[in-house]
N, CA and C atoms as an extended XYZ file, in Angstrom:
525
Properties=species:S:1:pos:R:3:atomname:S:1:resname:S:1:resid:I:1 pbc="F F F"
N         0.817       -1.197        0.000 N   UNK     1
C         0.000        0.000        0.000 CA  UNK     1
C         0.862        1.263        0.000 C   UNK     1
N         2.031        1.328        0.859 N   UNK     2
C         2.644        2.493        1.140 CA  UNK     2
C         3.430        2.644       -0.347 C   UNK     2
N         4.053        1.368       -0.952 N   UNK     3
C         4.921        1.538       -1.863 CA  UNK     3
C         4.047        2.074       -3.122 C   UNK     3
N         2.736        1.977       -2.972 N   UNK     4
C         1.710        2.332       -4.242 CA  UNK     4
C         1.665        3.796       -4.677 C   UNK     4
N         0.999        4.520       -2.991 N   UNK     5
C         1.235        5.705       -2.844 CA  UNK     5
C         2.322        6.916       -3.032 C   UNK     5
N         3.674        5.790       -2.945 N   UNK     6
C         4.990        6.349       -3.076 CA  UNK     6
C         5.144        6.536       -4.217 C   UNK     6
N         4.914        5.729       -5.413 N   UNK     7
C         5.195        5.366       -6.242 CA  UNK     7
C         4.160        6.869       -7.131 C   UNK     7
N         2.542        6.667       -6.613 N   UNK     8
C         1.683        7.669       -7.543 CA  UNK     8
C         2.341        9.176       -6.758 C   UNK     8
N         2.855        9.313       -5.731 N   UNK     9
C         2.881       10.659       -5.263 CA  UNK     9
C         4.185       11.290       -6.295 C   UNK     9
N         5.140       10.269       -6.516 N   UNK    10
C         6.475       10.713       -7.063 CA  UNK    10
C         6.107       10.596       -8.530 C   UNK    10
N         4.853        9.710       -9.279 N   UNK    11
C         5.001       10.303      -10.690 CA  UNK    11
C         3.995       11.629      -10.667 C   UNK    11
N         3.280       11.906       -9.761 N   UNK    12
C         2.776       12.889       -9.858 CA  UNK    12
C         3.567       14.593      -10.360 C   UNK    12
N         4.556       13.919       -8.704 N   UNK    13
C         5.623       14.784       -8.753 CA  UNK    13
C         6.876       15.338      -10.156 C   UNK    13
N         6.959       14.208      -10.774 N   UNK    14
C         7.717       14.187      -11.654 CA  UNK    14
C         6.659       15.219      -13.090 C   UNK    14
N         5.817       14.558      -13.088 N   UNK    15
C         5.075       15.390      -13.774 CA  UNK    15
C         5.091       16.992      -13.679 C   UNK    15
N         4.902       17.467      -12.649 N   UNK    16
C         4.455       18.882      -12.150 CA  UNK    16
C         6.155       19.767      -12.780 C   UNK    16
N         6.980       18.730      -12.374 N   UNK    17
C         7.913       19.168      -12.434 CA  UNK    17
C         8.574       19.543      -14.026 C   UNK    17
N         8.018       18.428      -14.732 N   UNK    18
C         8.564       18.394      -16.248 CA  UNK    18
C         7.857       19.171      -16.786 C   UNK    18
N         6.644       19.992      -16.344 N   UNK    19
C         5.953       20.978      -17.125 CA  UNK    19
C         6.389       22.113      -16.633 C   UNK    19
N         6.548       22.557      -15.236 N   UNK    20
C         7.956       23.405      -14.846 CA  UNK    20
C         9.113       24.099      -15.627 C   UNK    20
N         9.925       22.888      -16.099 N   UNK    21
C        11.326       22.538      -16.349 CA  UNK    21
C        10.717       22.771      -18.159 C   UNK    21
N        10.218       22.408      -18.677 N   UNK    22
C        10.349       22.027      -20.023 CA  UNK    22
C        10.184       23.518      -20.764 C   UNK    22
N         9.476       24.761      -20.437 N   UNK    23
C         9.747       26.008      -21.192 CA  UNK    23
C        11.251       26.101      -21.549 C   UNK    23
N        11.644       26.381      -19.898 N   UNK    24
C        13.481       26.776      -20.144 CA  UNK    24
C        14.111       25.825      -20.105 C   UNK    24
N        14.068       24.591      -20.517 N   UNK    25
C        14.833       23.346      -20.182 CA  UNK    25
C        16.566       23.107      -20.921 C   UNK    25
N        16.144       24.232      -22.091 N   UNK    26
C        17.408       23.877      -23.000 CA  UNK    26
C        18.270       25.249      -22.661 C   UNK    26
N        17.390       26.515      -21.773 N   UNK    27
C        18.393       27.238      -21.457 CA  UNK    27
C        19.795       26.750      -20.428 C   UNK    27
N        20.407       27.792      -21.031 N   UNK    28
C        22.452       27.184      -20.476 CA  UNK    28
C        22.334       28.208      -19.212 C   UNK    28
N        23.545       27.860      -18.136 N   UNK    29
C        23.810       28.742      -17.108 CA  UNK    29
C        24.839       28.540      -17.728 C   UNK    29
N        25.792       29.666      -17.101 N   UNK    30
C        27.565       29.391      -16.997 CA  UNK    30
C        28.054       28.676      -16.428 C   UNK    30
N        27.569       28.150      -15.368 N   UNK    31
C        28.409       26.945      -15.140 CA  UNK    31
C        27.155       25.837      -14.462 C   UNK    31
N        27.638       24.430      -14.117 N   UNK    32
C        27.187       23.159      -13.581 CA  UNK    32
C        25.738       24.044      -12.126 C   UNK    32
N        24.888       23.723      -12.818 N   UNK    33
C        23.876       24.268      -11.946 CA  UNK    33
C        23.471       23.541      -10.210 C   UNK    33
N        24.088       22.239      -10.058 N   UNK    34
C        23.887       21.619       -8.965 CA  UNK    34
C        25.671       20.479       -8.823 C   UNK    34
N        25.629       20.267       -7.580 N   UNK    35
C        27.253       19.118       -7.349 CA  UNK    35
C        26.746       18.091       -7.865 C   UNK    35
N        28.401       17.503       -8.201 N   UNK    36
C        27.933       16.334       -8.464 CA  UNK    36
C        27.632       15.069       -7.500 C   UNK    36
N        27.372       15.377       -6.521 N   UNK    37
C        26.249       13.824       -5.576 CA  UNK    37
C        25.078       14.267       -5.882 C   UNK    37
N        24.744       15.245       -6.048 N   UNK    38
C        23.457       15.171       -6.513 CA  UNK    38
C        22.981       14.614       -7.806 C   UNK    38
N        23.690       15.245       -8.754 N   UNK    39
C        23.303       15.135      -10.203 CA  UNK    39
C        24.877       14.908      -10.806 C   UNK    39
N        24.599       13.637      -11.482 N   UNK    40
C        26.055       13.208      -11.876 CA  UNK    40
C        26.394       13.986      -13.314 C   UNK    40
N        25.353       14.341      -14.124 N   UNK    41
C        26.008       14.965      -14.851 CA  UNK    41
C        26.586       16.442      -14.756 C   UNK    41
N        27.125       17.147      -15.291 N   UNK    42
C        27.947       18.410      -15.535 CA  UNK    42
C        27.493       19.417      -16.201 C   UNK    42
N        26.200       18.950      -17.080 N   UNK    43
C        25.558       19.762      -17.444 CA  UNK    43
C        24.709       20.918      -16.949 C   UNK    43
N        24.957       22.103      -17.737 N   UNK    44
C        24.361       23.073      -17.266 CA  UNK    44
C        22.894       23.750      -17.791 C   UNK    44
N        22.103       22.421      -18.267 N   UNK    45
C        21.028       23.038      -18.711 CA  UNK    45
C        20.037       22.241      -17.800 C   UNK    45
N        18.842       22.759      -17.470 N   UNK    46
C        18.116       22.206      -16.414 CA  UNK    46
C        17.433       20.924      -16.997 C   UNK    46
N        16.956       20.749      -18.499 N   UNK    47
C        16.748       19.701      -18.919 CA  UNK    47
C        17.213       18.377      -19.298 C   UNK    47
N        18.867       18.397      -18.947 N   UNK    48
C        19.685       17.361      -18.736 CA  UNK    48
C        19.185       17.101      -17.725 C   UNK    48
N        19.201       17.512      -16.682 N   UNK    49
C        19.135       17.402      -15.184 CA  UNK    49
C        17.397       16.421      -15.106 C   UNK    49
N        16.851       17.156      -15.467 N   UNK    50
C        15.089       16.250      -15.599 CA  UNK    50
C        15.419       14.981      -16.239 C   UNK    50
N        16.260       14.924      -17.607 N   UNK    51
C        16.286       13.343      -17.818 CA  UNK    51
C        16.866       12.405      -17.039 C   UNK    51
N        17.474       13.141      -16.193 N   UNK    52
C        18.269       12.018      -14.975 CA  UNK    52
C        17.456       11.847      -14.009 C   UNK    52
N        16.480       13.041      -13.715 N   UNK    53
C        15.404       12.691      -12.727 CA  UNK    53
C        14.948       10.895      -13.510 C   UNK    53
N        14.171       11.558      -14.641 N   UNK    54
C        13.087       10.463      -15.458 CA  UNK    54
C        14.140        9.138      -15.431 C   UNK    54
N        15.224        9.036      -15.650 N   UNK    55
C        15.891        7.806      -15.594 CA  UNK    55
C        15.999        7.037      -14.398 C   UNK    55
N        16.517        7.875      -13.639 N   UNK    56
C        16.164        7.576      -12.250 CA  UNK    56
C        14.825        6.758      -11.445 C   UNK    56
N        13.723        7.435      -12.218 N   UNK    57
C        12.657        7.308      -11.861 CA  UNK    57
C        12.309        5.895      -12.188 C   UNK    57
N        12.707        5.336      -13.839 N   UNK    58
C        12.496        4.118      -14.497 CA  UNK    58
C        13.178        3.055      -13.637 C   UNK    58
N        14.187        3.787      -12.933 N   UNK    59
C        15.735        3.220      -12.339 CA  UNK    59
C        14.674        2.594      -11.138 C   UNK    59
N        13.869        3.221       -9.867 N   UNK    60
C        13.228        3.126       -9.120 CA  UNK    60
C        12.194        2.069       -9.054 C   UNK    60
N        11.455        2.180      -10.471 N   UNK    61
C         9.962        1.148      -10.365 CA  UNK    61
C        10.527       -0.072      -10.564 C   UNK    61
N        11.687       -0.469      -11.920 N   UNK    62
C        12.601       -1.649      -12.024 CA  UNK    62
C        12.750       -1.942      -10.488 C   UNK    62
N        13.233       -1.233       -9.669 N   UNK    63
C        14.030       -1.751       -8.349 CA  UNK    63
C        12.901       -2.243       -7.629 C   UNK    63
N        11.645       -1.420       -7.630 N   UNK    64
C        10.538       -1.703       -6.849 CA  UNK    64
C        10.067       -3.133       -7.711 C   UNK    64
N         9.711       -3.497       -8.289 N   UNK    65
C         9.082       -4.470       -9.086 CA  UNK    65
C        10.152       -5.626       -9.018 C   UNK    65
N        11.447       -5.669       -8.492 N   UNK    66
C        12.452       -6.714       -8.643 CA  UNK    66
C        12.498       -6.867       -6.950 C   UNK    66
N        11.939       -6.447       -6.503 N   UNK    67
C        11.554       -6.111       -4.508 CA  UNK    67
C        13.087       -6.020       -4.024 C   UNK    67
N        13.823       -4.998       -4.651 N   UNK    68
C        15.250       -4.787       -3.985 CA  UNK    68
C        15.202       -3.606       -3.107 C   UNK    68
N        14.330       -3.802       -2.142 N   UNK    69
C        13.907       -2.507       -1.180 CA  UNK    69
C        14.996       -1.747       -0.442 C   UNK    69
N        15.738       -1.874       -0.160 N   UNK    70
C        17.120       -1.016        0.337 CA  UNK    70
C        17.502       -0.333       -1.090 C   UNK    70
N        18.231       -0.629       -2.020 N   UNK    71
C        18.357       -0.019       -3.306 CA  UNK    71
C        16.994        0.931       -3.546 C   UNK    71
N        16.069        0.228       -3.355 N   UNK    72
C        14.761        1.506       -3.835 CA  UNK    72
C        14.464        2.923       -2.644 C   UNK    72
N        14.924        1.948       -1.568 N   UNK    73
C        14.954        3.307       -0.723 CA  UNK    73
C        15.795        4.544       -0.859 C   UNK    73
N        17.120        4.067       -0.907 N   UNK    74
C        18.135        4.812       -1.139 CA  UNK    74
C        18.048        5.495       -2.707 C   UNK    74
N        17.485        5.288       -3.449 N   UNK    75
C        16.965        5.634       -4.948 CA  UNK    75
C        16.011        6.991       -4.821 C   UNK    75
N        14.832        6.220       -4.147 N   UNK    76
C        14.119        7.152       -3.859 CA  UNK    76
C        14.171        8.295       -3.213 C   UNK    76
N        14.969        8.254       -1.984 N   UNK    77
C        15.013        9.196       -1.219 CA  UNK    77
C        16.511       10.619       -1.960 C   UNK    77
N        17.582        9.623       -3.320 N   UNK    78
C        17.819       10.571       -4.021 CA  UNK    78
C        16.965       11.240       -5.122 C   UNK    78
N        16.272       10.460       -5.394 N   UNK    79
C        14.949       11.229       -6.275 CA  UNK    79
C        14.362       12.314       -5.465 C   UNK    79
N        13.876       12.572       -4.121 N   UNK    80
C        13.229       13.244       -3.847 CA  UNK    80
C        13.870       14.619       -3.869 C   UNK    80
N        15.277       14.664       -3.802 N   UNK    81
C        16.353       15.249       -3.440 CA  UNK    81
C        16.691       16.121       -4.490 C   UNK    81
N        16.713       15.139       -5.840 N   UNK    82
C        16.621       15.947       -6.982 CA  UNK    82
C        15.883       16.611       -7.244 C   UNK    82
N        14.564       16.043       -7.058 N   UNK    83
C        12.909       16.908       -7.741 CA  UNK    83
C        13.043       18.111       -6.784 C   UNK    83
N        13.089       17.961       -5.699 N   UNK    84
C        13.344       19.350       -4.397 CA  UNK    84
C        14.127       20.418       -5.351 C   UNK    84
N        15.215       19.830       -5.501 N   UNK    85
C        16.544       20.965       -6.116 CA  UNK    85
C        15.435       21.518       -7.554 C   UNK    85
N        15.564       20.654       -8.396 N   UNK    86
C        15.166       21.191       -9.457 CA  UNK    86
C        13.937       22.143       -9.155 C   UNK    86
N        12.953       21.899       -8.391 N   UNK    87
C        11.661       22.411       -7.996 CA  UNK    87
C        12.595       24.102       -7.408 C   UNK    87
N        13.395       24.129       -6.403 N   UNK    88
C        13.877       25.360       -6.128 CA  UNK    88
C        14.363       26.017       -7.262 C   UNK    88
N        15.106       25.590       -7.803 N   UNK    89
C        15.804       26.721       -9.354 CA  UNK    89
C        14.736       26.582      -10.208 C   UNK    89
N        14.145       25.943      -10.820 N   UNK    90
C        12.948       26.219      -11.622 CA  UNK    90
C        12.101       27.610      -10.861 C   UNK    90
N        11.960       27.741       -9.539 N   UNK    91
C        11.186       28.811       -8.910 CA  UNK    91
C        12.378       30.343       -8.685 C   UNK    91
N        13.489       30.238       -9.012 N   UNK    92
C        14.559       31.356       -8.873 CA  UNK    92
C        14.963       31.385      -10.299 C   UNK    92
N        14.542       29.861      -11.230 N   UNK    93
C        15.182       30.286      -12.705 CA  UNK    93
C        14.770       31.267      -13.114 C   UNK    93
N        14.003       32.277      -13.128 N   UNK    94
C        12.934       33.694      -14.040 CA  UNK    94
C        14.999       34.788      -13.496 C   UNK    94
N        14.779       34.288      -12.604 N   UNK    95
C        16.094       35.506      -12.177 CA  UNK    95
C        17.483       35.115      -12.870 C   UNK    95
N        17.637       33.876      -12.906 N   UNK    96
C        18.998       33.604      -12.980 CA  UNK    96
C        18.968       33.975      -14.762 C   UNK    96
N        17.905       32.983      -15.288 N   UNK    97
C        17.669       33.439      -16.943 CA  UNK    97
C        17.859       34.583      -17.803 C   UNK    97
N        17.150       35.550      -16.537 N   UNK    98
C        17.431       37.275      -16.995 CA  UNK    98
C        18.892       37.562      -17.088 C   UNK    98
N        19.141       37.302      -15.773 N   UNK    99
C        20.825       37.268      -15.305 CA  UNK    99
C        21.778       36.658      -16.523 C   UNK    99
N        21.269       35.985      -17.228 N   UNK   100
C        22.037       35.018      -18.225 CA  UNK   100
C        22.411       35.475      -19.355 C   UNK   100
N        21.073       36.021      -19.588 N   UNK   101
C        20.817       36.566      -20.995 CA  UNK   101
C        21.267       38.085      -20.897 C   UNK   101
N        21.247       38.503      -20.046 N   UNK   102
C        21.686       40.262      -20.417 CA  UNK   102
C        22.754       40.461      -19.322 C   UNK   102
N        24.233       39.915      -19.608 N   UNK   103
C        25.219       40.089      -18.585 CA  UNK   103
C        25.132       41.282      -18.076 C   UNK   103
N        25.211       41.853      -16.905 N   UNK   104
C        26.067       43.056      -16.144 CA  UNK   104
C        26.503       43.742      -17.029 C   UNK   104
N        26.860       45.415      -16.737 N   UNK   105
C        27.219       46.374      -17.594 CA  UNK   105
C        28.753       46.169      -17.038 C   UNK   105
N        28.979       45.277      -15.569 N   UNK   106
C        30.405       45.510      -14.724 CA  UNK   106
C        31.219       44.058      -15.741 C   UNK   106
N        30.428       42.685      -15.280 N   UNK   107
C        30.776       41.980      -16.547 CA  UNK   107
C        31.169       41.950      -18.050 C   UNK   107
N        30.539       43.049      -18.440 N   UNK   108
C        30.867       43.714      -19.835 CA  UNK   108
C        32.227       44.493      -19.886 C   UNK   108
N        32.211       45.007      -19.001 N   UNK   109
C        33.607       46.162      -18.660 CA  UNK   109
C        34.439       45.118      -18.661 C   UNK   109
N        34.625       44.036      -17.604 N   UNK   110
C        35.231       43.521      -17.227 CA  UNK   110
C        36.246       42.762      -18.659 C   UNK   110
N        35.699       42.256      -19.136 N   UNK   111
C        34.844       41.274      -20.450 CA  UNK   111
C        36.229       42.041      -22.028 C   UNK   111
N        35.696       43.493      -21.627 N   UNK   112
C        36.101       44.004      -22.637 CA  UNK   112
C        37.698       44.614      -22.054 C   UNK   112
N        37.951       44.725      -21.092 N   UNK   113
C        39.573       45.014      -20.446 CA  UNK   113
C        40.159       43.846      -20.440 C   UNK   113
N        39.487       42.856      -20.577 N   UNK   114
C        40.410       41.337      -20.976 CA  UNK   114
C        40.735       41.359      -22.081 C   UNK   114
N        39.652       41.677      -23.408 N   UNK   115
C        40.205       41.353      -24.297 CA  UNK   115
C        41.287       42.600      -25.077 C   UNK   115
N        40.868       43.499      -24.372 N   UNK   116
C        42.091       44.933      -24.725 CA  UNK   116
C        43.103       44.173      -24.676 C   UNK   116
N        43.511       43.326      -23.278 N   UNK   117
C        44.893       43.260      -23.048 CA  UNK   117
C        44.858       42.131      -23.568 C   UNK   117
N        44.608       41.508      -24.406 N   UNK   118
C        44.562       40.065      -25.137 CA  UNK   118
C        44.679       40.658      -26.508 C   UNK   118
N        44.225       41.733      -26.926 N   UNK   119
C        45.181       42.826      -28.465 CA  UNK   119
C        46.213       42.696      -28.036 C   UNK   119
N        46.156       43.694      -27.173 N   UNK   120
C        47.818       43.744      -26.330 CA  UNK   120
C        48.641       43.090      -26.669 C   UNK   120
N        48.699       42.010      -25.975 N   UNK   121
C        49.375       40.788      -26.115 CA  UNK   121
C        49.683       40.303      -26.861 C   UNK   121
N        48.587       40.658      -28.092 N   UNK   122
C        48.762       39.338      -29.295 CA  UNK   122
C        49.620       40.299      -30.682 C   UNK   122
N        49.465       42.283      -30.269 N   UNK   123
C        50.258       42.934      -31.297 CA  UNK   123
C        51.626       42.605      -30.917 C   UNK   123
N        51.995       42.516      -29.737 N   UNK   124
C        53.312       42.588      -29.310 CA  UNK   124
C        53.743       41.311      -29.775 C   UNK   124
N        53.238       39.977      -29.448 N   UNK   125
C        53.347       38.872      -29.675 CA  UNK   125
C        54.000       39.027      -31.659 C   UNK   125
N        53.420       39.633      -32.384 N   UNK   126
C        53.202       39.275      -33.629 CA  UNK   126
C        54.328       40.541      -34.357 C   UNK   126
N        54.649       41.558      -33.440 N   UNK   127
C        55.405       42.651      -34.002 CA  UNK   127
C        56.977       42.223      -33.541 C   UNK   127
N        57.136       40.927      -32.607 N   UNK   128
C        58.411       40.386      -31.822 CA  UNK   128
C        58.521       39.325      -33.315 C   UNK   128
N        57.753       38.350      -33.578 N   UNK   129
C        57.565       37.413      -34.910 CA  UNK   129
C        58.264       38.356      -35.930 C   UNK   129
N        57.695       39.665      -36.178 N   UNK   130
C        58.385       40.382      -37.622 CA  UNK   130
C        59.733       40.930      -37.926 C   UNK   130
N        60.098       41.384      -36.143 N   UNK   131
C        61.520       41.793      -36.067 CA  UNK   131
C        62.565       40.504      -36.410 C   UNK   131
N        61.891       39.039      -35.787 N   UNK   132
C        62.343       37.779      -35.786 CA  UNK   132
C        62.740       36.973      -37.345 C   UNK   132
N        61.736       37.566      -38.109 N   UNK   133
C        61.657       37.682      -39.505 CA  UNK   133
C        62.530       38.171      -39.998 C   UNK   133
N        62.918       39.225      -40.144 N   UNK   134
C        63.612       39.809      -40.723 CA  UNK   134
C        65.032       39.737      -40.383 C   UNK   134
N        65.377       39.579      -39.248 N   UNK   135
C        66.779       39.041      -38.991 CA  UNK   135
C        66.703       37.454      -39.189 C   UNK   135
N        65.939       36.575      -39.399 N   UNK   136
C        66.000       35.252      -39.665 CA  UNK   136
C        66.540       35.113      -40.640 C   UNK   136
N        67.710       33.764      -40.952 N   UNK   137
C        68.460       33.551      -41.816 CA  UNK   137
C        68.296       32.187      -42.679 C   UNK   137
N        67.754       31.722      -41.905 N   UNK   138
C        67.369       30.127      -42.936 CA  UNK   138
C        66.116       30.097      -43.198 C   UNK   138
N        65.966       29.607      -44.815 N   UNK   139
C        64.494       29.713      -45.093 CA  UNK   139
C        63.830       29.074      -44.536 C   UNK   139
N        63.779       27.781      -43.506 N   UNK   140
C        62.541       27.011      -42.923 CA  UNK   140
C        63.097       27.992      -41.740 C   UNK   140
N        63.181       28.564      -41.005 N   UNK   141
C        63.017       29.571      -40.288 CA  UNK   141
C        62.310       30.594      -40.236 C   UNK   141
N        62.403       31.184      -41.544 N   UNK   142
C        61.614       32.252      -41.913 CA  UNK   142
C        59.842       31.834      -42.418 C   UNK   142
N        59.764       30.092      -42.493 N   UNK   143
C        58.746       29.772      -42.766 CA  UNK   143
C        58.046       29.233      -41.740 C   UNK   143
N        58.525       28.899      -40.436 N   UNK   144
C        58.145       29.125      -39.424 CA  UNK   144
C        57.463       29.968      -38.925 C   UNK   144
N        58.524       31.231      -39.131 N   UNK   145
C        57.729       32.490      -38.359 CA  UNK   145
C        56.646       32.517      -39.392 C   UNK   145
N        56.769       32.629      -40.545 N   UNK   146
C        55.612       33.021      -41.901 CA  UNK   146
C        54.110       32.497      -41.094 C   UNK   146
N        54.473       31.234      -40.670 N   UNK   147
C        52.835       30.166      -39.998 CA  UNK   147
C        52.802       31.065      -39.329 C   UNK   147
N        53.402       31.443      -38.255 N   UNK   148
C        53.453       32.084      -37.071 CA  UNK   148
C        52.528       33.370      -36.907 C   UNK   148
N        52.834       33.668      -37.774 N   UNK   149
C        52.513       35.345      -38.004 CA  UNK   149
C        51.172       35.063      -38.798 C   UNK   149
N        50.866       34.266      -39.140 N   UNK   150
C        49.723       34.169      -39.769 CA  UNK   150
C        48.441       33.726      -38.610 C   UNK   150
N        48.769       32.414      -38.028 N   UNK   151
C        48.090       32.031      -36.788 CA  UNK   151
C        48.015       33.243      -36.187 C   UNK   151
N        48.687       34.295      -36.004 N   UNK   152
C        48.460       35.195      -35.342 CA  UNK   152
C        47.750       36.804      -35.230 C   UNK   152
N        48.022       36.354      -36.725 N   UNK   153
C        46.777       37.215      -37.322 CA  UNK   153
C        45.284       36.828      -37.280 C   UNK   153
N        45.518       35.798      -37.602 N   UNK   154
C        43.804       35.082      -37.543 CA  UNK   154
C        43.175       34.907      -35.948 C   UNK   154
N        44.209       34.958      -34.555 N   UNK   155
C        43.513       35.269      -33.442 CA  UNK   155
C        43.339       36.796      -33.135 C   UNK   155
N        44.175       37.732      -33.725 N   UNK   156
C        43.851       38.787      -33.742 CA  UNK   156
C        42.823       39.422      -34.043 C   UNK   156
N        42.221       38.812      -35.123 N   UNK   157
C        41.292       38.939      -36.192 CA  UNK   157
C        40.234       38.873      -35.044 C   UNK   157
N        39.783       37.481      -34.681 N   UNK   158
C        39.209       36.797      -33.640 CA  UNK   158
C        38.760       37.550      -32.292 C   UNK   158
N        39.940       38.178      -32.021 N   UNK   159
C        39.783       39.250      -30.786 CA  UNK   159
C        39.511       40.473      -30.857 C   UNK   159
N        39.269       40.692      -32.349 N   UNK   160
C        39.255       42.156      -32.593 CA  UNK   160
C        37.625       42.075      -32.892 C   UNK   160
N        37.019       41.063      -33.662 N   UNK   161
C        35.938       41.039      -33.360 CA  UNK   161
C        34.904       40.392      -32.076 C   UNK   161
N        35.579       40.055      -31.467 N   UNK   162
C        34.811       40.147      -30.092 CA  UNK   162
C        34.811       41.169      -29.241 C   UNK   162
N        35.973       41.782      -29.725 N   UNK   163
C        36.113       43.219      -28.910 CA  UNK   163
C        35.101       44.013      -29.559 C   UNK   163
N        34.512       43.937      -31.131 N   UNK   164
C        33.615       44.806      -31.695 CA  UNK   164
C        32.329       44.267      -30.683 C   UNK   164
N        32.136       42.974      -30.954 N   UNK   165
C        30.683       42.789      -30.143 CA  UNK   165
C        30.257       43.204      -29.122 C   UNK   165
N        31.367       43.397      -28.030 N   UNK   166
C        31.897       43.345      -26.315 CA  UNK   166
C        30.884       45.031      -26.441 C   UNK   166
N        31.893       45.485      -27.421 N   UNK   167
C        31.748       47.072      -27.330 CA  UNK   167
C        30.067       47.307      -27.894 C   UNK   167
N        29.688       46.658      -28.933 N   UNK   168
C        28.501       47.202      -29.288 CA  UNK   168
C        27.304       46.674      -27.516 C   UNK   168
N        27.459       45.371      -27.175 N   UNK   169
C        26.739       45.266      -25.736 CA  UNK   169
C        26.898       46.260      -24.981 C   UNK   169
N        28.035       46.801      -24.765 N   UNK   170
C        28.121       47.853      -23.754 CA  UNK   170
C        27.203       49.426      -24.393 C   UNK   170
N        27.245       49.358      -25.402 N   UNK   171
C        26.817       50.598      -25.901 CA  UNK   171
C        25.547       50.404      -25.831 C   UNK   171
N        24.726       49.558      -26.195 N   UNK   172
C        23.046       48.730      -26.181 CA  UNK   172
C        22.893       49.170      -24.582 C   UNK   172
N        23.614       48.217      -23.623 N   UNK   173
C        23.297       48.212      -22.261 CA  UNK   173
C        23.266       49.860      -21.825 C   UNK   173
N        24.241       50.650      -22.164 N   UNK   174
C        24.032       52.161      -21.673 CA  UNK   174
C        23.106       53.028      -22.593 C   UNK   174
N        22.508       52.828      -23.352 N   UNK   175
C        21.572       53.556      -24.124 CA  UNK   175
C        20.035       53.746      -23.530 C   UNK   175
């Protein structure tokens, strides 16, 4: 009787929850949204996280139906654990989502003084290659640097347009 009830209260539960979870399910956080004893995967989208509930769950009735009652306890009582968690961030996700989608104007700053000094880095990097060039004396030397200077143009390239994007967010966000 008790295991019946257990059984309808938690697909109930699972339910409530997957209609919850399933609008934003494929939205990303920045990083691993729960540890891993809780939720073994690493993923940071909340709908990974629900299919491990639902597996879990399949994981549970198998155990119940094979009467391995210690395993189902200990199953269950991490199921409940999960649906709890997920049930809390599903009710704080509206904040974190916003938070996600429209970084900080301080994040942006931040964001964009990295990649200044990542020009930085990468003119100096590439203007040390040309002086290197030009005093280089053997031709697979000079074809070395040649890759060199090229790879290094193409992250330049790379950083120069993220620095365009960085900058147009910041300009959007203060307008």
């Amino acid at each position: 009787m008790k295991t019946r009830q257990l059984i309808e209260t938690l697909e109930a539960r699972i339910a409530q929850l997957t209609a919850l979870i399933t609008p934003f399910g494929a939205h990303c956080a920045v990083s691993s949204r729960f540890n891993r004893q809780l939720f073994h995967g690493r993923s940071t989208r909340m709908g990974d996280c629900l299919h491990e509930v639902e597996a879990n769950w399949r994981q549970l009735k198998t155990l119940i139906e094979q009467n391995r009652v210690q395993q189902a306890a200990w199953l269950a009582d991490r199921l409940v654990a999960q649906i709890t968690a997920l049930t809390r961030e599903a009710a704080t996700g509206e904040l974190r989502r916003y938070d996600a989608a429209q970084p900080s104007l301080a994040r942006l700053n931040a964001n964009l003084l990295r990649h200044q000094d990542y020009e930085r880095r990468l003119l100096a990097m590439k203007n040390a290659r040309i002086s290197q060039l030009t005093a280089e004396q053997t031709l697979a030397g000079q074809q070395r640097l040649a890759r060199e200077l090229e790879a290094l143009d193409g992250r330049l390239a790379r950083c120069r347009e993220a620095l365009a994007n960085i900058t147009r967010a910041v300009e959007r966000r203060t307008r």
